[in-house]
ROKOL-648581 format. One record per atom (N, C-alpha, C): residue number from 0; residue in one letter; x, y, z. Coordinates in nm, 3 decimals, decimal comma. Atoms other than C-alpha are relative to their C-alpha. Layout:
// residues N
 num residuo      px      py      pz
 NUM       a       X       Y       Z
...
***
This chain:
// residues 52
 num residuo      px      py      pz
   0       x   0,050  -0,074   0,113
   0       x   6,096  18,984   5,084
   0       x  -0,078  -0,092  -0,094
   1       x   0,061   0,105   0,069
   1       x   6,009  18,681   4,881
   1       x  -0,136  -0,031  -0,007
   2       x   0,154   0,025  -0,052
   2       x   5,701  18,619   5,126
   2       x  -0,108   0,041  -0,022
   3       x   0,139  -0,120   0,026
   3       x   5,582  18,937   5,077
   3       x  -0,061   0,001  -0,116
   4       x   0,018  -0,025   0,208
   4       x   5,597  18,964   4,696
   4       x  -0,114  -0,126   0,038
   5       x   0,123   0,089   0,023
   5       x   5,383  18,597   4,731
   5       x  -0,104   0,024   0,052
   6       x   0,126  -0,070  -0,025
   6       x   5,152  18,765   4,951
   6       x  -0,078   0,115  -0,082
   7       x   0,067  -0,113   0,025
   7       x   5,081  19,031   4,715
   7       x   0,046   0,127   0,011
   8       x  -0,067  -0,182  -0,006
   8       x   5,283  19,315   4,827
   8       x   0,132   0,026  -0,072
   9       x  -0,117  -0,085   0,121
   9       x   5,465  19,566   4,559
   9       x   0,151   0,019   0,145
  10       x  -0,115  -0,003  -0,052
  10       x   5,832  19,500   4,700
  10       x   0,098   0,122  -0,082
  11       x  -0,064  -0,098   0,079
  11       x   6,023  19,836   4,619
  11       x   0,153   0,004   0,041
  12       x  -0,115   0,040  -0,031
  12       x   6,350  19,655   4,695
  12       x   0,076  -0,076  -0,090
  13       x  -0,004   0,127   0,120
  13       x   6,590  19,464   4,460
  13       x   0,095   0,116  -0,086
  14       x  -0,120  -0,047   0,056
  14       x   6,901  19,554   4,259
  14       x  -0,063   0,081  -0,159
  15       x   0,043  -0,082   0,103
  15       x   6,675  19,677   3,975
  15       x  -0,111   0,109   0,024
  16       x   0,035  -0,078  -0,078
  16       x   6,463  19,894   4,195
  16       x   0,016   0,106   0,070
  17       x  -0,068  -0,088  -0,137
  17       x   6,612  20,065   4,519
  17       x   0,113  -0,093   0,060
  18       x  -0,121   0,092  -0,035
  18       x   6,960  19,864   4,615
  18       x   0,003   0,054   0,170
  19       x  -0,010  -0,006  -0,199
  19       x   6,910  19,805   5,027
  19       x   0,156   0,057  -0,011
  20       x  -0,120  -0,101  -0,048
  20       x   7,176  20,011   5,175
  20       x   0,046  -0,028   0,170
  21       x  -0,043   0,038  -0,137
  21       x   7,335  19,956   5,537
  21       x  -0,093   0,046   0,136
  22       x   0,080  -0,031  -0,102
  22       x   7,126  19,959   5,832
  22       x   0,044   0,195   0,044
  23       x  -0,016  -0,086  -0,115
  23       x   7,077  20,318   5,991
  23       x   0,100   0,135  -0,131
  24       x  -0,021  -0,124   0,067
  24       x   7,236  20,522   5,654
  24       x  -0,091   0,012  -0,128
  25       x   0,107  -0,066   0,043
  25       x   6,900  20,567   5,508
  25       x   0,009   0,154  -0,068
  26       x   0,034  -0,091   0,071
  26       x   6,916  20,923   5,456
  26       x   0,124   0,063  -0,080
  27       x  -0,105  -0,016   0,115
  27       x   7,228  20,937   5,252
  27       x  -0,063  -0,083  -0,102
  28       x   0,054   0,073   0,143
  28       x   7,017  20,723   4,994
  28       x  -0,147   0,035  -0,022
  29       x   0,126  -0,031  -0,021
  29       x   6,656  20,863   5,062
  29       x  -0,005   0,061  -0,107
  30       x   0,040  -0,061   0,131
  30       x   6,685  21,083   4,723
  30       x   0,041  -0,096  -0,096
  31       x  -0,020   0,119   0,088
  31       x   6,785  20,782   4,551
  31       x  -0,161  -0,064   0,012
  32       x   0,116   0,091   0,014
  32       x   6,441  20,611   4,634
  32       x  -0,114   0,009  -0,111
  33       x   0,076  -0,033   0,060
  33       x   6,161  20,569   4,377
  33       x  -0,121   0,036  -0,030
  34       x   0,091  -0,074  -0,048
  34       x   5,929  20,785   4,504
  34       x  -0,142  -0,031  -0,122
  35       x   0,164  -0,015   0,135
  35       x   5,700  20,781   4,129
  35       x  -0,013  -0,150   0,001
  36       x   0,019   0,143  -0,024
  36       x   5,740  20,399   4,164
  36       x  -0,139  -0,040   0,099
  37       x   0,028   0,021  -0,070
  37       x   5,622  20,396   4,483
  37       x  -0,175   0,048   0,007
  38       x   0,140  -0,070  -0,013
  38       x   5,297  20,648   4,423
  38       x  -0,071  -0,111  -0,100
  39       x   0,066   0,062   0,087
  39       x   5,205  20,424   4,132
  39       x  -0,022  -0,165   0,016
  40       x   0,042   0,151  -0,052
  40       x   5,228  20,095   4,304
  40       x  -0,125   0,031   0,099
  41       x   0,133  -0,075  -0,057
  41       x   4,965  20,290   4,533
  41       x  -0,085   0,019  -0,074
  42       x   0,121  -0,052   0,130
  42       x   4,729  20,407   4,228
  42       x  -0,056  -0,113  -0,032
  43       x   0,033   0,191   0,150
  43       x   4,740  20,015   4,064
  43       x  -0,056  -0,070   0,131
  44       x   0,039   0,099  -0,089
  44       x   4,678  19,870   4,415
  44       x  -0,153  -0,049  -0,015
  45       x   0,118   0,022  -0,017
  45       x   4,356  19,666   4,443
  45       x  -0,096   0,026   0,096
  46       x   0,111  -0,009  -0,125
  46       x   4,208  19,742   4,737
  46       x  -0,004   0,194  -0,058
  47       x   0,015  -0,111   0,050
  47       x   4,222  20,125   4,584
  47       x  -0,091  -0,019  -0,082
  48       x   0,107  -0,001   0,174
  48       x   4,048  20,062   4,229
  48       x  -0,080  -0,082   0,044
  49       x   0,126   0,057  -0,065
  49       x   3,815  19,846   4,373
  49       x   0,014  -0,180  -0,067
  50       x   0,052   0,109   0,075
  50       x   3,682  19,481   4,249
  50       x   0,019   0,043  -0,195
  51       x  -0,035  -0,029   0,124
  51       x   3,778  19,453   3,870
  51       x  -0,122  -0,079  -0,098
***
């Protein structure tokens, strides 16, 4: 996760976020996820809005 974040990518993981959950029970926590998080790390992305 670390890597990613230094590469640049919005990590939507992390005890103040979405708290990883046990392999394979995903959809007992899937309405927990932060879906408006997630659309708006999409909206802000750069390769979306273009050159600043």
């Amino acid at each position: 996760m670390c890597k990613l974040s230094d590469w640049g990518v919005i990590v939507l993981v992390g005890d103040d976020v979405y708290k990883q959950h046990e392999p394979g029970t995903g959809e007992n926590y899937i309405h927990l996820f932060p879906w408006d998080k997630a659309w708006q790390a999409l909206l802000a992305h750069p390769l979306r809005t273009g050159p600043s």
